[in-house]
N, C-alpha and C positions, 0 to 999 in steps of 0.2 A: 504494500500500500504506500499512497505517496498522497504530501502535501504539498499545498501552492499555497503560498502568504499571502495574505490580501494585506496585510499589515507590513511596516518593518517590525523585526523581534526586538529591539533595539534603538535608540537614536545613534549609538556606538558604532564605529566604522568596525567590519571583520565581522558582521555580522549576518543574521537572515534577512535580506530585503523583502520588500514587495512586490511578489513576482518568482521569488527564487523557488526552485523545487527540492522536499527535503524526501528521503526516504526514512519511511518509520519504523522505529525497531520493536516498539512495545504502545499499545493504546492502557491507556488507565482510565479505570473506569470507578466510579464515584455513586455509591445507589442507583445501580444498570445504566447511569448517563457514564455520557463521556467525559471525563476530570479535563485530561490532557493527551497528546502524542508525544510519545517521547522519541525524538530523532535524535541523528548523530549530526552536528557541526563541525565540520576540521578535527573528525575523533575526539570529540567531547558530547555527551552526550547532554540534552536542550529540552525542555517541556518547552511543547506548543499549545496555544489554548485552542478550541472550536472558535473564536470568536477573530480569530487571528490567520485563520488556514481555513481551505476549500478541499475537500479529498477528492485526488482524482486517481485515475488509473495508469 
């Protein structure tokens, strides 16, 4: 599964823009919703929130 930021993650340079696509390694989920995605950034691994990323294929 993969996400697309509708958001920056960040204002920080070296970060996930808007637009950027991340591959997700783990979804967390929170009373059956979604909490967050957890991707990897330059092998760190980054919660993403739903509100911040679009899931695509």
């Amino acid at each position: 599964m993969k996400v697309k930021m509708t958001a920056d993650w960040t204002d920080k340079d070296g970060y996930p823009k808007e637009g950027d696509v991340l591959e997700v390694s783990d979804v967390v989920y929170d009373y059956g919703e979604v909490d967050y995605f957890e991707c990897k950034w330059r092998g760190e691994p980054i919660a993403v929130y739903p509100y911040e990323c679009e899931v695509i294929n």
